[in-house]
N, C-alpha and C positions, 0 to 999 in steps of 0.2 A: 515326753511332750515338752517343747519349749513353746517362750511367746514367739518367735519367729514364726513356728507351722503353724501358730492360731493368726496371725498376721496376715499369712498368705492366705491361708484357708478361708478368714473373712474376707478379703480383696476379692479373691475369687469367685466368692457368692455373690457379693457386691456388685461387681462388673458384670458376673455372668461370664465368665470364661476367664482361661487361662491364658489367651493373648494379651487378654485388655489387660490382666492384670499383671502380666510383664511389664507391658509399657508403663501402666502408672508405678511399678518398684523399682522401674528399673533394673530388673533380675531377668534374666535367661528363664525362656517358660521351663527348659528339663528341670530346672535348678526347683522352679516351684512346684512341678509335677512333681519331682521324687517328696519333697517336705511334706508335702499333703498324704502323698501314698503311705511315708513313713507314720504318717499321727493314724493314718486308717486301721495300721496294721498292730499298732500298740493300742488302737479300741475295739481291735476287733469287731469291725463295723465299715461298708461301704458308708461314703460320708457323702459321696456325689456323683449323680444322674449326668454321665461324662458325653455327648454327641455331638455331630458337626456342627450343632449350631452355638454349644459353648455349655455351661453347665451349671447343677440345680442343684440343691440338697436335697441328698434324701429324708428322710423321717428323722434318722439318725442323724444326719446333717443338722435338721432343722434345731434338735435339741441341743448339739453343741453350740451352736450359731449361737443362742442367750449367753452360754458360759462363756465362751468364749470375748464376746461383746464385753459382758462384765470383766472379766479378769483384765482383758487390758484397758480398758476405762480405770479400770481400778488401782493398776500400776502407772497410768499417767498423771491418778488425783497423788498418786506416794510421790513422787521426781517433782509436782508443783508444790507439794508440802514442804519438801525438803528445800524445795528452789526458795519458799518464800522464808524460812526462816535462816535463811544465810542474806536475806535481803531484796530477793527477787522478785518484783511486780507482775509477774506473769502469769500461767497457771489456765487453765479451763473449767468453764463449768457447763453442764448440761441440763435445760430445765425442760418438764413436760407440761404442755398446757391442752384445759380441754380443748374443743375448735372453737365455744363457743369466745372464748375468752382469745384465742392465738388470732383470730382473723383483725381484734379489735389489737391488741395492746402488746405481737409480735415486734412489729416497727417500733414505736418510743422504746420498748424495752431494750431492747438490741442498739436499736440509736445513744441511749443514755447509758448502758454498761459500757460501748463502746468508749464513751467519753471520758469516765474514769478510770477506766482500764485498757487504756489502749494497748499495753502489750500483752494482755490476757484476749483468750477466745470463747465464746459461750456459743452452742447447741440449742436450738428450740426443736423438741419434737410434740407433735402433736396428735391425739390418742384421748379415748375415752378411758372414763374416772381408774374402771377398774384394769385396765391396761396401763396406765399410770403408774395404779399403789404395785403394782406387779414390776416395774423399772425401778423404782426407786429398792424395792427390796432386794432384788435380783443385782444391780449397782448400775442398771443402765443406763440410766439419770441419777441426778446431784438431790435435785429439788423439783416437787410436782406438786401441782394446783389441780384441785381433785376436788368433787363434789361426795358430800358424805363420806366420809372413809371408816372403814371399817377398826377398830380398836384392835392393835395389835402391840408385841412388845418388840416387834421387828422396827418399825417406825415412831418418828416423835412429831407430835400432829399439833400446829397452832391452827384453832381457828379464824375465819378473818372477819367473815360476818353470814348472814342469811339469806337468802337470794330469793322474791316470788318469781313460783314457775303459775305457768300459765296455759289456756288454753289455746292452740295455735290454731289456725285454719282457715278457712274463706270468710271474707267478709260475711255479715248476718244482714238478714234481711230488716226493714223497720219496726219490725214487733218483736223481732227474737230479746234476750236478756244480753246484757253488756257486760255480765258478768256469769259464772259459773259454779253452780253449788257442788261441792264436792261428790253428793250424793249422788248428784245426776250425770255424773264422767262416764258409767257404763253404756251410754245412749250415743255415746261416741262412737265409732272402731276407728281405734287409737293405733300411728303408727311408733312404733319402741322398738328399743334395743334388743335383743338377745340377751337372755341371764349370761352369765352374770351382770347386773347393771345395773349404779347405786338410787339414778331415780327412779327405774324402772320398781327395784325392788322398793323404793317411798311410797312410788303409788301402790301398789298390789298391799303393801301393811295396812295403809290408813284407807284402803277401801275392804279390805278383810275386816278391819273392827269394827268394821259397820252391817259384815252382811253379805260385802260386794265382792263382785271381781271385775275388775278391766274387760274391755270386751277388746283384744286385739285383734286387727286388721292385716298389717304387718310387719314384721321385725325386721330394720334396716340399722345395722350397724355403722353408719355412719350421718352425722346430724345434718351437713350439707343436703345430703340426697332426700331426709326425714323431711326437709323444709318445702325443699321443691314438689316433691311427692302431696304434699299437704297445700301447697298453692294449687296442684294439679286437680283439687277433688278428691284423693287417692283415703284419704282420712287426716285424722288431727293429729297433731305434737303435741307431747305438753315438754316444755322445754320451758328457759330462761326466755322474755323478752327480744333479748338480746342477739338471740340465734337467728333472726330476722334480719339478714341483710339489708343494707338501705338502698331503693331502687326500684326496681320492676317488682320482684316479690313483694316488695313490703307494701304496694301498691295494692295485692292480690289479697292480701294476709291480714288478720286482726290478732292480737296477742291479748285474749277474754284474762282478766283474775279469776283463779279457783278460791272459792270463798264458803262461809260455814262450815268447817273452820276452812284458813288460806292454806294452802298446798306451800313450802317452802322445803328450801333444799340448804344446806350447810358447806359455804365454798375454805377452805381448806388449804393450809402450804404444808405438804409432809417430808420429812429427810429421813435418813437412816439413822435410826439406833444404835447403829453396832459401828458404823461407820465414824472416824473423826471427819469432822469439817474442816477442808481448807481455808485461809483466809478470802478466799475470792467467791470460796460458795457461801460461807456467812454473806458478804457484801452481797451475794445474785439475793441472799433470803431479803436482808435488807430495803433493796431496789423493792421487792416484789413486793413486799409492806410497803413501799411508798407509793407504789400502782396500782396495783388493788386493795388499798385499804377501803374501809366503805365509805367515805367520804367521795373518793374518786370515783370507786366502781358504780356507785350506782346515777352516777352524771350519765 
């Protein structure tokens, strides 16, 4: 196994076929057919779902897809370490942000690393909390902003500050409460995340030491769809504020506090442990304390 056949091999996935992914290597497809057959044959494992219409990973794919991702991100953070301490301003970083936070604060961020680093490049991917802490360990990102993170010795965790979630959903009527007692969240059917999921798992604790359970509606893994689904009638979020688009939905939408006690969540910048920082992923941690600190984030 070299990084060449994991090179090609993610292009390949990437594009979805081994045409496209000549054109963007500029390699002869036989040249990247045979590199990929060679890595299949030393995992003893089909890696790709091969048809006329171009190709897929299989199972076994899909599991090298992450190593593979990592190891060469991993070998690009080694070449910009090395670049910067012989002098070189360059280097890349990759940071994961939830959605609720990438929709608002992708552009300045990107805009303002840009500014200081113009011969360096930075990556925003964007993924829920525990899809997150699972990049950052695995190396697929640098730095992730992540709600409640779980305590491990794989990562080194600052917090930034506490965030109220709240209750999302259609306007109420003129008698309803403008607020939300914890107790009463089971009267909901709430749409959430799929386990694993850090607030999902905040609400099910602090409704468990009361008694309760969540009464779920439906589990939608992704927060865009949670919102609309919830302006639709469909049921409630309990989400950040923030997750509320400004516009048509938010027109539909009221964002209730959970109160007695308040429902809060812990937003979070986590790195690797094990991993050195280069200088350009300190500066991205940097920037990211200077934009979400809570001064900012809660404007």
């Amino acid at each position: 196994m070299d990084l060449k056949q994991l090179e090609y091999f993610v292009t390949v996935v990437d594009l979805g076929g081994f045409s496209r992914a000549s054109r963007v290597l500029g390699v002869a497809q036989p040249a990247i057919s045979r590199q990929v057959r060679a890595l299949e044959i030393e995992l003893r494992h089909t890696l790709l779902h091969r048809n006329g219409r171009g190709a897929t990973p299989t199972a076994a794919g899909a599991r090298l897809l992450e190593h593979a991702r990592s190891i060469l991100q991993q070998v690009e953070r080694a070449r910009s370490d090395i670049d910067a301490e012989h002098g070189g301003s360059g280097g890349h970083v990759t940071i994961g942000l939830p959605p609720t936070f990438a929709r608002v604060h992708t552009t300045p961020l990107v805009r303002e690393f840009r500014l200081r680093h113009p011969q360096a490049t930075v990556s925003i991917v964007e993924g829920l909390s525990v899809d997150i802490l699972e990049w950052v360990v695995v190396g697929r990102i640098d730095v992730g902003v992540l709600y409640n993170p779980t305590p491990s010795p794989a990562i080194d965790v600052e917090p930034l500050f506490d965030e109220e979630l709240c209750l999302i959903g259609p306007r109420p009527g003129p008698g309803d409460p403008r607020t939300v007692r914890l107790r009463d969240l089971p009267r909901y059917p709430l749409i959430v995340p799929s386990r694993p999921n850090f607030i999902r798992a905040l609400i099910e604790a602090r409704l468990a030491a009361l008694g309760l359970r969540p009464r779920v509606a439906l589990e939608i893994d992704a927060v865009g769809a949670i919102v609309e689904l919830a302006a639709e009638g469909q049921g409630y979020a309990i989400l950040s504020p923030r997750a509320v688009p400004p516009g048509e939905l938010a027109a539909r939408l009221i964002a209730r506090p959970i109160v007695q006690p308040a429902l809060e969540a812990t937003l979070a910048l986590a790195v690797s442990s094990s991993r050195p920082a280069t200088p350009i992923q300190r500066s991205a941690v940097a920037l990211l304390h200077e934009l979400l600190g809570a001064g900012t984030s809660r404007a």
